[in-house]
C-alpha positions in Angstrom: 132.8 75.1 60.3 133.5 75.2 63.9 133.8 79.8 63.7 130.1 79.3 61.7 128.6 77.1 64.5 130.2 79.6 67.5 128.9 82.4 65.2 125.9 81.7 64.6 125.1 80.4 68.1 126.3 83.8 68.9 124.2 85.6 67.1 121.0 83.8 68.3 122.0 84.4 71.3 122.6 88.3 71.3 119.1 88.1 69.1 117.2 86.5 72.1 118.6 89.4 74.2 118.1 92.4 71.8 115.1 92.6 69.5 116.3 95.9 68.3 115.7 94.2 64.9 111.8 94.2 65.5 110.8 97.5 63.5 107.6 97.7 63.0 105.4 99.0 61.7 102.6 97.9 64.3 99.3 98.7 63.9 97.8 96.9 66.3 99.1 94.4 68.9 97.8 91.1 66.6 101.1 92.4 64.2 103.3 92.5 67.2 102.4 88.6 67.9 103.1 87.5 63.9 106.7 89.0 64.6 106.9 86.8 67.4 105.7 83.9 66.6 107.8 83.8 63.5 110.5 82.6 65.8 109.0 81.2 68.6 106.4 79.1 66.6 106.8 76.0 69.7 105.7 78.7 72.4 102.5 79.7 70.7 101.7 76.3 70.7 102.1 76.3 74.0 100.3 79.2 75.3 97.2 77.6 73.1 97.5 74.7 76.5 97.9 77.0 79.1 95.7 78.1 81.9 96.7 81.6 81.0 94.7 81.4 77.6 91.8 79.0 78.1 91.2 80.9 81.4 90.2 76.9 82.8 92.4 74.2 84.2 94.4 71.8 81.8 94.1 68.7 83.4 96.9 67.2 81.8 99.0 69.8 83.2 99.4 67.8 86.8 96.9 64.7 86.3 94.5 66.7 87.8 91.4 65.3 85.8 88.3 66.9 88.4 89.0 70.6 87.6 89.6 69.9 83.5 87.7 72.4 82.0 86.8 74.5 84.6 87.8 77.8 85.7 87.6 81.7 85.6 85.5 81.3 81.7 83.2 79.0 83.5 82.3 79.8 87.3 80.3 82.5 89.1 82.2 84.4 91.6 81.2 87.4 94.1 82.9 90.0 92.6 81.8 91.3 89.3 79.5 87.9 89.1 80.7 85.7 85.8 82.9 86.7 82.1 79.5 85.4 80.1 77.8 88.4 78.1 80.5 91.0 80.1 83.6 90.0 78.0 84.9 93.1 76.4 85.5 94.3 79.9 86.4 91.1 81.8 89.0 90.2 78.9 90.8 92.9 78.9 93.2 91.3 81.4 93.3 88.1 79.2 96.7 87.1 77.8 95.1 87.9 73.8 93.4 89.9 71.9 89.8 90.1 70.6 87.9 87.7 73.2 84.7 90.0 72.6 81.8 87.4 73.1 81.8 83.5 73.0 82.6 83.2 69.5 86.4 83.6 70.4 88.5 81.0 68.7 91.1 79.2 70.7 92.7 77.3 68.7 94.0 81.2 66.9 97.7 81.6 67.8 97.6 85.5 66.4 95.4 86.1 68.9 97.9 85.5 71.5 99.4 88.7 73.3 102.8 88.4 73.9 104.4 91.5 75.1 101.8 91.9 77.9 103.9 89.3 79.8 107.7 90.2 78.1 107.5 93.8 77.9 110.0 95.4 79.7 109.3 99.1 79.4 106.3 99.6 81.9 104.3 101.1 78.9 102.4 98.6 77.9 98.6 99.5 78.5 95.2 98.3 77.2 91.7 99.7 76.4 90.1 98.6 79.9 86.8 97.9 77.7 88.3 97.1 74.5 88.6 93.2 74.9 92.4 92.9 75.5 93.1 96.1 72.5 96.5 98.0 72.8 95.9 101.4 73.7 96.6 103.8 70.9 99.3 105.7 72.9 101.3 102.7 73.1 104.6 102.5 71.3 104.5 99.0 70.0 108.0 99.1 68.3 109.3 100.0 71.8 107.5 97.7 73.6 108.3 94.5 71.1 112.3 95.8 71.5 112.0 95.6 74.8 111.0 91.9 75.6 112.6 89.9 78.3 111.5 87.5 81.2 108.5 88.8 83.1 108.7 90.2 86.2 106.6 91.3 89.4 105.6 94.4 87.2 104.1 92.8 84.6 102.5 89.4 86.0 101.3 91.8 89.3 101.4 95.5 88.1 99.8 95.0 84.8 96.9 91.7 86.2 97.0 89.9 89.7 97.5 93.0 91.6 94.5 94.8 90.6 92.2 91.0 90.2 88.3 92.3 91.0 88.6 95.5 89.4 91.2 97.2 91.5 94.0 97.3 94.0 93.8 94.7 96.1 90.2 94.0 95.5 90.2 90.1 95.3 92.9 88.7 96.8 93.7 90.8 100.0 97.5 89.6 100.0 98.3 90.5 96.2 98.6 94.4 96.0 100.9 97.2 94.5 102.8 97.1 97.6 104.9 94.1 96.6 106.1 95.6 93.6 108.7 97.6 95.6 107.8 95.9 99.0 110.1 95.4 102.1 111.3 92.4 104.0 108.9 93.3 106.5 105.9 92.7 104.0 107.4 89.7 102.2 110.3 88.1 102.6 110.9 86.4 99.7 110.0 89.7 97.1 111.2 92.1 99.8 114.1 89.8 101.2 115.6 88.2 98.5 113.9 90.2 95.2 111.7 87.2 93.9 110.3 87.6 91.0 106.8 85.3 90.8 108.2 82.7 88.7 110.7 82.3 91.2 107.7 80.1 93.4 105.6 79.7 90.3 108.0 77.5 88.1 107.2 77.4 84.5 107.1 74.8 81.8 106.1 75.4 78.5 104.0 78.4 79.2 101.9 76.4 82.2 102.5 78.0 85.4 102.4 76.9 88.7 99.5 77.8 91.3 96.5 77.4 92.1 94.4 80.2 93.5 90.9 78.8 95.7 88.4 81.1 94.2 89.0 79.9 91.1 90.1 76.3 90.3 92.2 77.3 87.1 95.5 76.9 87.5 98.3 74.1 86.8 98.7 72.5 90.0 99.6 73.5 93.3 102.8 75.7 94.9 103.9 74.4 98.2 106.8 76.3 100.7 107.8 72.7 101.0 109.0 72.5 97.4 111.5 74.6 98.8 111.7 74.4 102.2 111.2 70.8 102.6 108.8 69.3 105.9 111.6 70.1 108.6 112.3 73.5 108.0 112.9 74.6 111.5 115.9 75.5 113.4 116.9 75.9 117.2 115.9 74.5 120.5 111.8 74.6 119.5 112.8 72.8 116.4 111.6 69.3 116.6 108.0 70.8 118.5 107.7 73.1 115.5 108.7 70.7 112.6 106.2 68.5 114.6 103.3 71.0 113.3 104.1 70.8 109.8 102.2 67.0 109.4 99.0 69.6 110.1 99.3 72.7 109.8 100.4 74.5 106.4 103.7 76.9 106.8 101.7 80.1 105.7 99.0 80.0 108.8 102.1 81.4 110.8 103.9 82.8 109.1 100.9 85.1 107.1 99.1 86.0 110.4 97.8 88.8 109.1 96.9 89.9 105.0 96.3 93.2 103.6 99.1 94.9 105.6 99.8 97.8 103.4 96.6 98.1 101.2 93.3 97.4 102.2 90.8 94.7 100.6 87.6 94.1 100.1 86.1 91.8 102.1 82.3 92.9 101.8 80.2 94.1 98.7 76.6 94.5 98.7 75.3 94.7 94.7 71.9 95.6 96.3 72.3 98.8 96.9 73.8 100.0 93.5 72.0 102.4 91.4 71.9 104.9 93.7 72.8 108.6 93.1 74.8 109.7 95.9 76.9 112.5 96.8 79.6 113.0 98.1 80.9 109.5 97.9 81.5 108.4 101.6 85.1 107.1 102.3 86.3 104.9 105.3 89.0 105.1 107.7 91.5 103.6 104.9 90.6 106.2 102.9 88.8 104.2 100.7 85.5 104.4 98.6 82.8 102.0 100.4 80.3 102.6 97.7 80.0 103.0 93.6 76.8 103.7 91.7 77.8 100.6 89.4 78.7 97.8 91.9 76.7 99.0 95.6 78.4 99.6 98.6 82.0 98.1 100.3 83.4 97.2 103.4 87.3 97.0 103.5 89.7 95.7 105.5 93.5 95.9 106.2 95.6 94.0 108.7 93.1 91.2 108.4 93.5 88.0 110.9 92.4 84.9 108.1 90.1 82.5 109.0 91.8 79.1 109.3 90.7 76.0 107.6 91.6 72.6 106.7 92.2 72.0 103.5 93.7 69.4 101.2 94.3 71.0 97.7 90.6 70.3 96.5 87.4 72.5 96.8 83.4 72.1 96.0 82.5 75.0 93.4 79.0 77.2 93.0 78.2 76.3 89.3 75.1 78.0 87.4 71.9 76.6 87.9 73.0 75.1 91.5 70.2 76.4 94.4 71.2 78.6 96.6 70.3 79.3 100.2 67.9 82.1 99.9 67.7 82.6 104.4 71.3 81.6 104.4 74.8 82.2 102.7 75.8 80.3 99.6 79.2 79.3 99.1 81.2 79.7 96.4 84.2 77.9 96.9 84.7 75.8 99.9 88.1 74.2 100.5 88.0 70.6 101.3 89.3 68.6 104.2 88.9 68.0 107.5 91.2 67.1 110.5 90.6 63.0 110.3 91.8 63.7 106.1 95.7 63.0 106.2 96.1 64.8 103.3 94.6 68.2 104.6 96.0 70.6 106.8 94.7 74.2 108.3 95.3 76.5 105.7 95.0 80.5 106.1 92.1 82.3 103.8 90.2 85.6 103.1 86.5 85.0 102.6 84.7 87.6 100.8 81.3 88.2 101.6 78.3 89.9 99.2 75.0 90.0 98.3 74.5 89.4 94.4 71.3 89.1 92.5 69.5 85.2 92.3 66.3 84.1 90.7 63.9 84.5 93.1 61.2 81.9 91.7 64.1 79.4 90.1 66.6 79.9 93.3 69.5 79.9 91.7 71.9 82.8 91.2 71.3 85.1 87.8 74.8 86.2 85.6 73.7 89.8 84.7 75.2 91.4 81.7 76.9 94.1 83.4 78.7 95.8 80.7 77.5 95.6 77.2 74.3 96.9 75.2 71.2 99.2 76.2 70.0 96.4 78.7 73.2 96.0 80.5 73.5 97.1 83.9 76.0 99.5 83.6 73.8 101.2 80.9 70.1 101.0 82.1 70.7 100.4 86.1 68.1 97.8 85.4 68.3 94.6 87.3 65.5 92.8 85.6 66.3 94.2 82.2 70.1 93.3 82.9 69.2 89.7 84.4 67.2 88.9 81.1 69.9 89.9 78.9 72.7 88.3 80.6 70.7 84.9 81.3 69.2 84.8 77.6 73.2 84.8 76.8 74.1 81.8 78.6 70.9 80.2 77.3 69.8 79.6 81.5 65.7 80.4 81.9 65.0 83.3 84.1 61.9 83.6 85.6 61.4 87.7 85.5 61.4 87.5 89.8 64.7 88.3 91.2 66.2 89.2 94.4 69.6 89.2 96.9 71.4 86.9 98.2 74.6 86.2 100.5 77.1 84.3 99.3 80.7 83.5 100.4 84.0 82.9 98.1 87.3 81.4 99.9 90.4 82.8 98.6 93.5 81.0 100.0 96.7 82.8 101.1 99.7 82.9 100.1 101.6 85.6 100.3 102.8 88.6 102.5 105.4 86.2 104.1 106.6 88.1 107.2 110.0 87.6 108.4 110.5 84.6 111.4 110.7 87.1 113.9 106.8 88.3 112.9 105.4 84.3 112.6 102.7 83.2 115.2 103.7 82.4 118.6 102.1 79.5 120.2 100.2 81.7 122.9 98.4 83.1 120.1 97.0 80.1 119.3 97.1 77.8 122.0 95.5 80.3 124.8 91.7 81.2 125.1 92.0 84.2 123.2 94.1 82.9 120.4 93.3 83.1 116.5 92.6 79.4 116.2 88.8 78.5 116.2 89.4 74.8 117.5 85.8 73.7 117.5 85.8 75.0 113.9 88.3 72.7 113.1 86.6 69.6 114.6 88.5 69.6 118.4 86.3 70.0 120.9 89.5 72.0 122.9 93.0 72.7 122.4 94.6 69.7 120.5 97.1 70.1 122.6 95.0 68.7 125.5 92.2 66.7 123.9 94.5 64.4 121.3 95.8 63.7 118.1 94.0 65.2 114.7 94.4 61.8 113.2 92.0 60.2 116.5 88.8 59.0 114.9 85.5 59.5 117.1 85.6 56.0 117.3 88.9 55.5 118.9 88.2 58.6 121.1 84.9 56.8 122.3 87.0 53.0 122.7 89.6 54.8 124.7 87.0 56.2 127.2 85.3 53.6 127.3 88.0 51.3 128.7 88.9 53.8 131.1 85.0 53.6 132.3 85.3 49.8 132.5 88.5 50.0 134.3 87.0 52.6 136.9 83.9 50.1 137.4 85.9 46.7 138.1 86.3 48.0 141.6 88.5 50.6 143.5 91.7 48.7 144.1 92.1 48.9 140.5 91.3 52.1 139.4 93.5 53.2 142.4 96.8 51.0 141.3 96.1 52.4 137.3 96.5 55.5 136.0 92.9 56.3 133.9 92.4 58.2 130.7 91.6 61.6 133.2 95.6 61.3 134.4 96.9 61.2 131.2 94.8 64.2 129.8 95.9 65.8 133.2 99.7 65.1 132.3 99.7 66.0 128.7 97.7 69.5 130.0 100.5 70.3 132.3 103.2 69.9 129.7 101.4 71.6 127.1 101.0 74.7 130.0 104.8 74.3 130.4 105.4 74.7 126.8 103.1 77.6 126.3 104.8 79.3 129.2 108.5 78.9 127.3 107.1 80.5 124.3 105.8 83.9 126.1 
């Protein structure tokens, strides 16, 4: 009895680590998934939960009850706009297959793709307008054979890399440089060969993370889950460990994103529809306009903008107004420096001009890819506003025009070694990359006071010092006032900035 048991454990086993039995035929990926799930009935079950398939947050994921529901299906972003009315083209990154309008059913399990996420062979490709549809040059006996844990190439190479429509696009520190990148780019995939799951621990399919722009995700990744709140060694240790109450481990050690390829960080849909030729390039080397989508500005070696932020964000929905003389913000991170749950965060923000309803102010989801009045087919805004706005059931008013709007995109990776983190000249001197009055100082924290100072206390403590200066000179002689203690605290703060040149 005991051989059978060792046997048999054996052999599932050596089965979980070849699938040489898998044999086919496939004739389409949906066949590939009924193979699968045969076995590994609990993990379709799963994935129907997960972020990865609903495209919005589970709530029941991390508690996280405000953002259930929401998520890429269901906001409007700055990029290519919204999924509504575009889906054959949008889904084609999805984790299943056949999401072609809003009919999709959810609740299908044989819908799920599999191998997009297990392969192993680096084959695996789908029809970039076929709604998530295997390419017909794909060997899908070879592909199923090959399954095993996913890896930088398939959760980056084959999805997050290329988020926005291409290399780079979205994120600005997410590219096709970390799939072979060095220490100097990342530490942890260049360093120490991280695969993603390595940060972004997985439990029953839902994944760890949380990216701004898009609040659908199962919870949040810290550097702390790792690296705990005192991560510092050496004689600036307790000083730099003192930081970490407010300010988040990547703003120094990220100080720059998009160090090896460049990312967008301006698109103007206005100016699409034009016929031109040659297609002017920038300094990158890069395309800054397309007939389809307008024209691009791109940037590499970007300094982020610094913010605080305490793991929540306000979100553009449809039919909010929008700030036709202004710019309209997508995503905003949430905090602020009297919130002791926030601290400054680094982020990308991505600037464009996208189409709104001029009469009903607010912004217009355009069917961008799909029949005669799409976009992409007529070069039509009106005819493509109606068609994608009739799809979503939102009135339109037949007036349309451009407007700026802003989307936050936090962080997160691009860790550069120790050597290569902020120093505190660059933040603490005039010049440095830190907007104090941004963050709600009116100077250099390390002269005016404590984050966690109300107004009010601010306003007590000079106050008294006013009272004491008015009770009569003998006093304010014989006491120290609220000017000597700024004075001191300067001078040590000057001290300190002078050790770290």
């Amino acid at each position: 009895m005991l051989a059978c048991v060792i046997v048999l454990s054996f052999s599932s086993s050596a089965s979980y680590l070849n699938h040489s039995f898998l044999t086919g035929p496939y004739e389409n990926g949906p066949d590939v998934t009924a193979d699968c799930i045969s076995c590994h009935s609990q993990q379709a079950a799963d994935m129907l939960n997960s972020t990865h398939w609903l495209w919005t947050t589970c709530s029941e994921c991390c508690g996280d009850e405000a953002y259930g529901g929401l998520g890429k299906r269901t906001v409007i972003n700055n990029f290519c706009v919204a999924i509504a009315s575009n889906e054959p083209r949008c889904t084609s990154c999805h984790t299943g297959y056949g999401w072609e309008d809003d009919t999709f059913d959810f609740t299908n399990e044989s819908n799920i793709d599999c191998v997009v996420c297990h392969e192993t062979t680096g084959t695996y490709v789908k029809i970039p307008t076929g709604a998530g549809a295997v390419d017909p040059s794909v060997d899908l006996v070879a592909v199923a054979q090959s399954v095993g844990s996913p890896s930088r190439d398939t959760c980056g190479g084959s999805c997050h890399f290329f988020g926005g429509g291409g290399d780079n696009v979205k994120h600005g520190d997410m590219s096709s440089a970390l799939l072979d990148p060095s220490r100097e780019l990342d530490v942890h995939m260049g360093g120490m060969d991280f695969d993603c799951q390595n940060c972004h621990k997985t439990t029953a399919h839902n994944i760890a993370g949380r990216f701004a722009g898009v609040p659908g995700s199962e919870c949040r990744v810290e550097c702390t889950d790792c690296h705990g709140d005192t991560p510092h060694q050496g004689v600036f240790k307790d000083r730099l460990d003192g930081h970490s109450d407010s300010i988040a481990c990547q703003t120094c050690h990220i100080p720059e994103f998009a160090r090896e390829v460049p990312t967008k960080m301006y698109w103007d849909w206005s100016q699409a529809g034009q016929d031109i030729d040659p297609i002017p390039t920038d300094e990158y080397g890069k395309a800054t306009y397309d007939k389809k989508k307008g024209s691009f500005v791109w940037g590499m070696n970007v300094t982020p903008t610094y913010l605080w932020f305490n793991g929540s964000f306000d979100k553009y929905y449809l039919g909010d107004e929008v700030d036709p003389d202004g710019v309209t913000v997508l995503t905003l991170p949430l905090g602020d420096r009297y919130d002791r749950d926030s601290k400054i965060y680094p982020f990308k923000i991505h600037i464009a001009k996208q189409i709104s309803d001029a009469q009903y102010n607010y912004l217009i989801i355009p069917d961008l890819f799909g029949g005669e009045n799409s976009y992409w087919a007529s070069y039509d805004w009106d005819k493509a506003a109606r068609a994608g706005m009739e799809y979503v059931d939102v009135p339109y008013s037949g007036q349309y025009e451009f407007v700026e709007t802003s989307l936050y995109e936090s962080i997160n990776h691009e860790v550069a070694p120790k050597e290569d983190a902020l120093q505190c000249k660059e933040c603490h001197l005039d010049d440095g990359v830190m907007d104090f009055a941004a963050l709600g100082y009116e100077g250099d924290p390390m002269i005016v006071g404590e984050r966690f100072m109300s107004e009010e206390e601010i306003e007590e403590i000079e106050s008294m010092d006013t009272e004491t200066t008015e009770s009569g000179t003998e006093s304010s002689e014989s006491s120290p006032g609220f000017e000597f203690f700024v004075g001191v605290f300067g001078l040590i703060a000057a001290v300190l900035i002078l050790k770290c040149k």
